[in-house]
TORBAVEX-397541 format. One line per field, with one value per residue: residue number from 1; residue in three letters; y, z, x of N, C-alpha, C in turn. Coordinates in steps of 0.05 Angstrom, whole numbers. Layout:
N
pos: (NUM | ...) $
code: (ALA | ...) $
n_py: (Y | ...) $
n_pz: (Z | ...) $
n_px: (X | ...) $
ca_py: (Y | ...) $
ca_pz: (Z | ...) $
ca_px: (X | ...) $
c_py: (Y | ...) $
c_pz: (Z | ...) $
c_px: (X | ...) $
//
This chain:
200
pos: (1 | 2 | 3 | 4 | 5 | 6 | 7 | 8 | 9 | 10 | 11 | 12 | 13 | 14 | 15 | 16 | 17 | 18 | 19 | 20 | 21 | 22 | 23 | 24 | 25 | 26 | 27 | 28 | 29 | 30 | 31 | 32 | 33 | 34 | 35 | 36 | 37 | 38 | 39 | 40 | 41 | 42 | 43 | 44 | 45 | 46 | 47 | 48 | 49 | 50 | 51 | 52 | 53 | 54 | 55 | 56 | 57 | 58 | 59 | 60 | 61 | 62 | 63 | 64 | 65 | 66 | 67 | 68 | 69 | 70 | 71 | 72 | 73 | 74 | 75 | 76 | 77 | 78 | 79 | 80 | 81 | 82 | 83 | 84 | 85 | 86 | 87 | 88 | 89 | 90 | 91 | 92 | 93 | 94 | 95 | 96 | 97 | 98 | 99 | 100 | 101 | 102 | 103 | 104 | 105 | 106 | 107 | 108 | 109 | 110 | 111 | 112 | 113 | 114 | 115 | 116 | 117 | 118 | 119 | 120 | 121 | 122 | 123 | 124 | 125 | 126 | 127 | 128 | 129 | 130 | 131 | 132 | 133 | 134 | 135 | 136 | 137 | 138 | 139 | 140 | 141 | 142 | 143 | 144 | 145 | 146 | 147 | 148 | 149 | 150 | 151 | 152 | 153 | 154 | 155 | 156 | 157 | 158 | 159 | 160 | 161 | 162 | 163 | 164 | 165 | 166 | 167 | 168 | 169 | 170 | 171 | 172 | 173 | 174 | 175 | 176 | 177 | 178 | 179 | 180 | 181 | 182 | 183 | 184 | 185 | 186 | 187 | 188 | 189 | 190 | 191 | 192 | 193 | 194 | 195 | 196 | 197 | 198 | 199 | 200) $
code: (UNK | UNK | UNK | UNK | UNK | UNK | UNK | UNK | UNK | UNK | UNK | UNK | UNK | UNK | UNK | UNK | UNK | UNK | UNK | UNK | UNK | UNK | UNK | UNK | UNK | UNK | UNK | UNK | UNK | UNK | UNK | UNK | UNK | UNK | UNK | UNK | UNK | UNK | UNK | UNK | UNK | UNK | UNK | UNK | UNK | UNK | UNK | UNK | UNK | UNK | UNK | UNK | UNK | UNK | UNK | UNK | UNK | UNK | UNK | UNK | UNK | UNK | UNK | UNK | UNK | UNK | UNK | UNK | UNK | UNK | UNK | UNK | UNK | UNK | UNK | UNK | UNK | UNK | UNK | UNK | UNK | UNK | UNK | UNK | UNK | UNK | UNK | UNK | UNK | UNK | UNK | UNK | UNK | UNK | UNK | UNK | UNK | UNK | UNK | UNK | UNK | UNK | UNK | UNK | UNK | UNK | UNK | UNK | UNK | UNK | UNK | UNK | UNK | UNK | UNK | UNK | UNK | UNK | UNK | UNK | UNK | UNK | UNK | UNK | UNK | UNK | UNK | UNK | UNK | UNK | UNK | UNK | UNK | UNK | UNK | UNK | UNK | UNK | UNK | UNK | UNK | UNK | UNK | UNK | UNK | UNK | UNK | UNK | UNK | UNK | UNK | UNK | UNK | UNK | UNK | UNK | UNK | UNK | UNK | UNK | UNK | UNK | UNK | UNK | UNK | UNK | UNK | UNK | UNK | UNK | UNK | UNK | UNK | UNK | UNK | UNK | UNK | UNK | UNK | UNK | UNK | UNK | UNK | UNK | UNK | UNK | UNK | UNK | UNK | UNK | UNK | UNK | UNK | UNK | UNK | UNK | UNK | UNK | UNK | UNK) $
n_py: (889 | 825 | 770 | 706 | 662 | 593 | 543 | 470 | 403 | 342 | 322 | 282 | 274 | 316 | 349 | 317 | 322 | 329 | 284 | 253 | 277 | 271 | 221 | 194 | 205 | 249 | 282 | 290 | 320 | 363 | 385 | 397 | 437 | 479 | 493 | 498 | 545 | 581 | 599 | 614 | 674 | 694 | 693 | 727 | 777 | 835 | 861 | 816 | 791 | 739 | 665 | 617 | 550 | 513 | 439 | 376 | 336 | 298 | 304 | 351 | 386 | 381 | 394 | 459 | 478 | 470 | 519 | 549 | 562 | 575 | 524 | 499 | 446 | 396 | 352 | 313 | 272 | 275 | 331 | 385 | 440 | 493 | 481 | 477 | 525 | 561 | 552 | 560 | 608 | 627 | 616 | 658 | 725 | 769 | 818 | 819 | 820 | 789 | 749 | 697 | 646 | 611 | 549 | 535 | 578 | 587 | 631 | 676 | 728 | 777 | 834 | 824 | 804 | 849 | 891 | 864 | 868 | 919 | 936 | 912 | 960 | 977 | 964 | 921 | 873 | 830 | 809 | 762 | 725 | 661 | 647 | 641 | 664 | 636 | 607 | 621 | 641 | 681 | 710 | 766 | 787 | 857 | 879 | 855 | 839 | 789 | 727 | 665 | 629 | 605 | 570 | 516 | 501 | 500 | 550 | 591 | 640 | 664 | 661 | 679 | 736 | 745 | 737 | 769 | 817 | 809 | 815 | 872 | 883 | 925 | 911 | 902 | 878 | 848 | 835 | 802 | 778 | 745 | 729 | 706 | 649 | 590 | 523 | 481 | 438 | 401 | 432 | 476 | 456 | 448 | 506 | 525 | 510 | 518 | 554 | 531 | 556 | 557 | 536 | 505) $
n_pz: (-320 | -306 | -287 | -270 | -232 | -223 | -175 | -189 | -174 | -188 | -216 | -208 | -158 | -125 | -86 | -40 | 6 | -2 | -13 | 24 | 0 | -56 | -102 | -136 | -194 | -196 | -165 | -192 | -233 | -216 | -203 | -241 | -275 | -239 | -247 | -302 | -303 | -273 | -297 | -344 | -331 | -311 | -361 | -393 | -369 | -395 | -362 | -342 | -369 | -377 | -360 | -320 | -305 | -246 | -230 | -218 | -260 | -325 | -342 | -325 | -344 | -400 | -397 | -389 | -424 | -477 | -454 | -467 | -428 | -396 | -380 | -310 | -292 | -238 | -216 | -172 | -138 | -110 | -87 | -36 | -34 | -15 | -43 | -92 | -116 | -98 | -133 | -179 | -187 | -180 | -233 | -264 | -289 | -255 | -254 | -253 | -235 | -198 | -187 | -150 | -153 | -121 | -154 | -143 | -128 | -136 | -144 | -162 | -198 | -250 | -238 | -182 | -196 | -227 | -182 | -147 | -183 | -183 | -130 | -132 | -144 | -94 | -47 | -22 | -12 | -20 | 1 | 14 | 46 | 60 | 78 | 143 | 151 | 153 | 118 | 59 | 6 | -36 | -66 | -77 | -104 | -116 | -162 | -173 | -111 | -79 | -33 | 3 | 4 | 49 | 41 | 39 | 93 | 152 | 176 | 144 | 126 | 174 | 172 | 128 | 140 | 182 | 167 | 129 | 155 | 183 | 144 | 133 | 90 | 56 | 67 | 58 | 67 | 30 | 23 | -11 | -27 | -72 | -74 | -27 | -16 | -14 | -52 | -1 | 37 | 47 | 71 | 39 | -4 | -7 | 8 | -44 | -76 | -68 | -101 | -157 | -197 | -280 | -296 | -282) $
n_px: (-1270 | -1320 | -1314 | -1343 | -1370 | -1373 | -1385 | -1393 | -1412 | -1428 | -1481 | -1506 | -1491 | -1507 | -1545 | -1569 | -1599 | -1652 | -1666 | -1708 | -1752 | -1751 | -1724 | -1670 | -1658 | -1698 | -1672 | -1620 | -1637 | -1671 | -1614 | -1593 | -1629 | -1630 | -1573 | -1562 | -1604 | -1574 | -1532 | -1551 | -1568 | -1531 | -1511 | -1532 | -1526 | -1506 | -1454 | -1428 | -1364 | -1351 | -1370 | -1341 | -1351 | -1333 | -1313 | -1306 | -1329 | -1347 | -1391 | -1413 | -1388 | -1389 | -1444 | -1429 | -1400 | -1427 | -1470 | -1430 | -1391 | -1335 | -1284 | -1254 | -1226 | -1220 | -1177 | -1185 | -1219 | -1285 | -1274 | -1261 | -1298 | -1279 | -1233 | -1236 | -1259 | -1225 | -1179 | -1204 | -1210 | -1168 | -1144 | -1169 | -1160 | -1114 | -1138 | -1187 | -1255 | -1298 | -1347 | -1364 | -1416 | -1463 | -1506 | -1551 | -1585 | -1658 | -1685 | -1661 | -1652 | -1655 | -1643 | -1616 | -1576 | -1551 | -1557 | -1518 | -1468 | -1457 | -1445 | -1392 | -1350 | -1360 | -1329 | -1281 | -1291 | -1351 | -1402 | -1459 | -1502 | -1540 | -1603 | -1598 | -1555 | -1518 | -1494 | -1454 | -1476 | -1460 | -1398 | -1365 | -1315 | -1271 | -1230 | -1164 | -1163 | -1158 | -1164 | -1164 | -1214 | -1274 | -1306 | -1345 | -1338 | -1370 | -1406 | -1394 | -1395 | -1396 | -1347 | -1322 | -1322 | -1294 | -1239 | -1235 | -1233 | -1194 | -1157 | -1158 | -1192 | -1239 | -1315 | -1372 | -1437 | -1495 | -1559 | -1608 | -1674 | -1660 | -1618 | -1605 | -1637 | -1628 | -1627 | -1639 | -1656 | -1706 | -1754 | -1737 | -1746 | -1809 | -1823 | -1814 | -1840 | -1887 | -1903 | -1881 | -1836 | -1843 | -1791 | -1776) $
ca_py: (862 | 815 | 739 | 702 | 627 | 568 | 514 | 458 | 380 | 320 | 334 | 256 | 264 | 340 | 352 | 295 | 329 | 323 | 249 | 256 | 289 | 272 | 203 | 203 | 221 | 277 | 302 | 299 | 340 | 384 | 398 | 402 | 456 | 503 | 494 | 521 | 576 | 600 | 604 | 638 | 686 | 698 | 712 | 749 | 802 | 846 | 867 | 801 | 778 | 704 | 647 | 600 | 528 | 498 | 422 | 345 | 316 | 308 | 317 | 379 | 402 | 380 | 411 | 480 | 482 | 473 | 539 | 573 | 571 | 573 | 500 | 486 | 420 | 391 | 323 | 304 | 258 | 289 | 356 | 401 | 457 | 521 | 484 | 473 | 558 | 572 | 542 | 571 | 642 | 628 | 616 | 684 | 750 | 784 | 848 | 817 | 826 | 755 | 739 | 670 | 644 | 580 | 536 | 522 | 597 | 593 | 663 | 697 | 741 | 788 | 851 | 815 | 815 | 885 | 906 | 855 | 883 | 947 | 925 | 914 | 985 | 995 | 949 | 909 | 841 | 828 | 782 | 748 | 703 | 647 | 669 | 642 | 683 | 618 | 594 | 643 | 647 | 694 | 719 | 787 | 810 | 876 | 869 | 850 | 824 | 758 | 715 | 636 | 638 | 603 | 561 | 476 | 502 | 508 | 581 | 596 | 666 | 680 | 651 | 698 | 768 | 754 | 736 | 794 | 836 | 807 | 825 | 891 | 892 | 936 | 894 | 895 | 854 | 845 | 818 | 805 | 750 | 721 | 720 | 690 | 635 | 565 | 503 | 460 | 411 | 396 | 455 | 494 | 452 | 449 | 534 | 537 | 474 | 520 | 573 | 524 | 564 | 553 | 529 | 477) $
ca_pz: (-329 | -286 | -286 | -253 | -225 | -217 | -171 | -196 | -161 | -205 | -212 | -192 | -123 | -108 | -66 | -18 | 34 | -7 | -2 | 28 | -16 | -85 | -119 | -146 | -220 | -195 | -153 | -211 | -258 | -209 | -199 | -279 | -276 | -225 | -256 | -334 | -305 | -252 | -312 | -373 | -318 | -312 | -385 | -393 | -363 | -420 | -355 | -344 | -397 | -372 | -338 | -304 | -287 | -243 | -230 | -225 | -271 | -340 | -349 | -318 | -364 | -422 | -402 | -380 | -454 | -487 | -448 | -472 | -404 | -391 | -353 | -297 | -286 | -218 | -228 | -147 | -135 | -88 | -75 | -15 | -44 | -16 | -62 | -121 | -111 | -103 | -164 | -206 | -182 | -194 | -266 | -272 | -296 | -227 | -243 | -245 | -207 | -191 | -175 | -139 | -145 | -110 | -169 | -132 | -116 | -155 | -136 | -171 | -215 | -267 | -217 | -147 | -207 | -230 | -151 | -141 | -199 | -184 | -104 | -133 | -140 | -70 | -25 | -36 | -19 | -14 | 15 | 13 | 70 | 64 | 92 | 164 | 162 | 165 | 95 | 35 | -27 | -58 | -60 | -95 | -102 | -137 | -189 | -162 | -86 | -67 | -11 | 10 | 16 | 66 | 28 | 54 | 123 | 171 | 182 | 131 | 131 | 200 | 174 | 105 | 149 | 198 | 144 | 119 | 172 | 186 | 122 | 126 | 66 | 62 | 61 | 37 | 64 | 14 | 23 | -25 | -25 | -99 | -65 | 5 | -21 | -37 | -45 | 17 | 55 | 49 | 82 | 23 | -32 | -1 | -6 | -75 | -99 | -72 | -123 | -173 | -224 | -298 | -312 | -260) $
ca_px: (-1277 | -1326 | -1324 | -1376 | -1351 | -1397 | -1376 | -1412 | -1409 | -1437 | -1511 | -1517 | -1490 | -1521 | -1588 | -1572 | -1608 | -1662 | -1676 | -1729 | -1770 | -1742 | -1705 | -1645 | -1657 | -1710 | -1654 | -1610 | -1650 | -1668 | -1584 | -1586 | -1640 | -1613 | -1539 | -1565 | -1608 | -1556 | -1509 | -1562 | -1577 | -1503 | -1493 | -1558 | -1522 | -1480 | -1442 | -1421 | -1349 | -1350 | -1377 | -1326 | -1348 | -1310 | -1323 | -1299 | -1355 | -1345 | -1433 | -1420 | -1363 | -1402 | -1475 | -1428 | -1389 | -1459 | -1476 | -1414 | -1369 | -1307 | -1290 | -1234 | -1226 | -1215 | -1184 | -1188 | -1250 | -1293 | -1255 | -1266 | -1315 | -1260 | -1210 | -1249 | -1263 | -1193 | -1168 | -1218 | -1200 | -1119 | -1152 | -1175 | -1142 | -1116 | -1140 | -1211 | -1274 | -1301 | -1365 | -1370 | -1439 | -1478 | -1516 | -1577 | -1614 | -1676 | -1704 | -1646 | -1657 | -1634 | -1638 | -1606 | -1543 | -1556 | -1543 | -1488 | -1450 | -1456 | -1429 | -1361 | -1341 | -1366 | -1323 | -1261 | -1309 | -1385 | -1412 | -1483 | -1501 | -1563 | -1625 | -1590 | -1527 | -1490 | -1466 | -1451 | -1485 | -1449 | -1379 | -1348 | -1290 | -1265 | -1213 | -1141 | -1170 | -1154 | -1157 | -1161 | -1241 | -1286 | -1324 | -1338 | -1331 | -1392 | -1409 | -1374 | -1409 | -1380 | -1307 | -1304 | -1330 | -1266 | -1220 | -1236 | -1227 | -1156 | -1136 | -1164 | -1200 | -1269 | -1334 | -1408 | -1456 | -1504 | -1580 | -1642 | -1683 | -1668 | -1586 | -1608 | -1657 | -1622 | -1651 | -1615 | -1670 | -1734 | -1772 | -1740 | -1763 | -1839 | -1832 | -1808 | -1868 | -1916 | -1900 | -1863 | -1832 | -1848 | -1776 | -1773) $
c_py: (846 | 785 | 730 | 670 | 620 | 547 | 494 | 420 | 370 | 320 | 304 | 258 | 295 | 339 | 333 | 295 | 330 | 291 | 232 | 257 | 276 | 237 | 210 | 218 | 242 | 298 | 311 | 322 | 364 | 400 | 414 | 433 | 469 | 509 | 516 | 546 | 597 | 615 | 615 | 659 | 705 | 712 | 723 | 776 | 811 | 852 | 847 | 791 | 753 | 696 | 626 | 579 | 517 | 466 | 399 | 327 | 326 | 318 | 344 | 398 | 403 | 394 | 451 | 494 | 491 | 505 | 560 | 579 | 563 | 546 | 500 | 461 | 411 | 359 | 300 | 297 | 274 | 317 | 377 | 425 | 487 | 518 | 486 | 510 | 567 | 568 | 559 | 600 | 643 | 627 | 645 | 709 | 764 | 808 | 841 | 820 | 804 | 755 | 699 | 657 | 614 | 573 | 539 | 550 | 596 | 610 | 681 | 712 | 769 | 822 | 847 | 820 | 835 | 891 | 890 | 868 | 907 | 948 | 932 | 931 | 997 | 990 | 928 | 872 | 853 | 804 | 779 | 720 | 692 | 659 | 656 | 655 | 653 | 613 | 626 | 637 | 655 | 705 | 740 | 793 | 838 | 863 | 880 | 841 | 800 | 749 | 687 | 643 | 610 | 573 | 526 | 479 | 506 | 538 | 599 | 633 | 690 | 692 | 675 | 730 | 762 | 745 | 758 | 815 | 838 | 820 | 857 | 910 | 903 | 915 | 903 | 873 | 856 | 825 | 820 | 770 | 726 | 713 | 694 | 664 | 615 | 550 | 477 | 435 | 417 | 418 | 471 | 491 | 458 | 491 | 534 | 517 | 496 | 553 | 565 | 533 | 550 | 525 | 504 | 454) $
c_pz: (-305 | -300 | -264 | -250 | -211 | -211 | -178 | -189 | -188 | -205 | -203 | -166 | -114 | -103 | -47 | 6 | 28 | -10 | 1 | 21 | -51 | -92 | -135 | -170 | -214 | -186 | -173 | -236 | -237 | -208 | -221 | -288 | -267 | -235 | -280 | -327 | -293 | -283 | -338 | -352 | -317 | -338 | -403 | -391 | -378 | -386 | -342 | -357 | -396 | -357 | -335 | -294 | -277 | -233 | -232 | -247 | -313 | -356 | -349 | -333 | -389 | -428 | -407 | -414 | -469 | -490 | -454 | -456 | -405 | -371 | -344 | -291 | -264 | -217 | -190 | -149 | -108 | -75 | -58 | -43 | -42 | -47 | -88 | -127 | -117 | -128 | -177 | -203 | -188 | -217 | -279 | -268 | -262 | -231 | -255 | -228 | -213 | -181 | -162 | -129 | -143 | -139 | -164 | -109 | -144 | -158 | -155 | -196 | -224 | -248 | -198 | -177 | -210 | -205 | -146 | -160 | -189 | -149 | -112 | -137 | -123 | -48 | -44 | -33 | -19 | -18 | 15 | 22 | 61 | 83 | 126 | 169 | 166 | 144 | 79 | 9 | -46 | -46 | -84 | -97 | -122 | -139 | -165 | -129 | -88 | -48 | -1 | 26 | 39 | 67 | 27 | 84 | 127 | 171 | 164 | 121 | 146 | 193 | 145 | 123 | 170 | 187 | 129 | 128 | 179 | 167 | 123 | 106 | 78 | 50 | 71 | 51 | 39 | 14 | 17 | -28 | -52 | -83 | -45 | 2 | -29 | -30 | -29 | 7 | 44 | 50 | 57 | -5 | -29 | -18 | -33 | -86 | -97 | -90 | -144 | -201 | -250 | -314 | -300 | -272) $
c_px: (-1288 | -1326 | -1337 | -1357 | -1372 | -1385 | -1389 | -1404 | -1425 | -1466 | -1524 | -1509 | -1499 | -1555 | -1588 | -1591 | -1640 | -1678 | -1696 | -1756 | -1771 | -1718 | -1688 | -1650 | -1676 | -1692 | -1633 | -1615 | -1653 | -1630 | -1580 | -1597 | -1638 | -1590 | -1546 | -1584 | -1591 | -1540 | -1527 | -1575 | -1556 | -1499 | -1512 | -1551 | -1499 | -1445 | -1410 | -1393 | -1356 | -1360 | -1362 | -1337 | -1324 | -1318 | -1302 | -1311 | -1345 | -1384 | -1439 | -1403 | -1381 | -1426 | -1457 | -1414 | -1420 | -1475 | -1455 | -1399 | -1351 | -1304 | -1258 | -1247 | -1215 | -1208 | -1188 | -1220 | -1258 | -1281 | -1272 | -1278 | -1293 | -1240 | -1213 | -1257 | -1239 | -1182 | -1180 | -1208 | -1174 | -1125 | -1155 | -1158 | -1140 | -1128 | -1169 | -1232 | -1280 | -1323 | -1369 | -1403 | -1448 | -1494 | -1544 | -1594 | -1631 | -1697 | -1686 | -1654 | -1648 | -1628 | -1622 | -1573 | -1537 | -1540 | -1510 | -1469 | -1439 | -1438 | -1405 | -1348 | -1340 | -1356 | -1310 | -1275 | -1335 | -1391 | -1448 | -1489 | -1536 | -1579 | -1621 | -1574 | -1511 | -1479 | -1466 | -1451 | -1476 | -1430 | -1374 | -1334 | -1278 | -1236 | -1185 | -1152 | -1172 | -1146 | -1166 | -1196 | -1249 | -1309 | -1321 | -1338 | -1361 | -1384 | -1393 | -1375 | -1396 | -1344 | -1292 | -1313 | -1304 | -1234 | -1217 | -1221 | -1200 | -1149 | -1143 | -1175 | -1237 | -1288 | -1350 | -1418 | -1489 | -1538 | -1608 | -1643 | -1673 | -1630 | -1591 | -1621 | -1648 | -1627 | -1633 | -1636 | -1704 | -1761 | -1764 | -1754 | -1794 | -1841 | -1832 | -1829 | -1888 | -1924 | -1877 | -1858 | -1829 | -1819 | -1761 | -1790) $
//
């Protein structure tokens, strides 16, 4: 059995870093439109059982029902991003595999899951680091592995590959472009405008 888990912030306060480029309600929709394809991309895949929002917002509970997901509810305003992760994973069956996936890659696609899936048989984590190697995109775990992830921290990349290692669990790094590709700052929106997909 694989569940898939979608941290998901208030689609009014995500893209900040955006600013720049984009006003509030553009930034908002854009949040809205990465959130529902991450998640029919998710349950696109037969291999898939569930999709797990987890979230503070009730907009985001409401759009993620709509889509058919499973919602934790985080009732802490503003909650650290690891803890809002953690929780949702104490939600799920221990003898689960877990995919932990970012909202906001809009390269992903139904293959980059294909391979990740197929990962979790091959290594007790896997990991998928931003196209810097510093944050993490994507988290795996095979069914019964658990550990206090990484995730809100700086480098957080660096911080789940030696967490790892303490624990002695086997790990996967894991890297294709539709994984590595999410939409932070500025420079990333410009790439993705100048081949702005259909569903944007």
């Amino acid at each position: 059995m694989i569940w898939a888990l979608v941290p998901t912030k208030s689609f009014s306060r995500a893209k900040t870093r955006l600013t720049g480029v984009l006003n509030a309600p553009e930034r908002a929709k854009l949040a809205e439109a990465l959130f529902r394809r991450t998640v029919e991309q998710l349950r696109a895949q037969p291999i898939v059982d569930g999709v797990v929002v987890t979230t503070e917002c009730p907009v985001v509970s409401s759009a993620a029902k709509r889509l058919g997901c499973n919602i934790v509810c985080n009732r802490e305003p503003h909650p650290i991003l690891g803890d809002i992760i953690d929780q949702g994973i104490r939600e799920l069956p221990a003898q689960s595999s877990v995919i932990v996936l970012m909202s906001d890659l809009p390269r992903l696609g139904a293959n980059d899951l294909a391979v990740l899936t197929a990962e979790l048989n091959n290594a007790d984590v896997t990991l998928c680091p931003d196209r810097t190697r510093d944050g993490t995109n994507v988290l795996g775990l095979r069914a019964g592995v658990r550990f206090p992830t990484r995730f809100g921290n700086r480098r957080s990349f660096a911080l789940h590959q030696h967490a790892t290692r303490r624990l002695g669990l086997q790990v996967r790094e894991l890297l294709r472009p539709g994984l590595a590709f999410d939409l932070d700052g500025p420079a990333d929106w410009q790439e993705l405008s100048r081949d702005r997909p259909s569903w944007l």
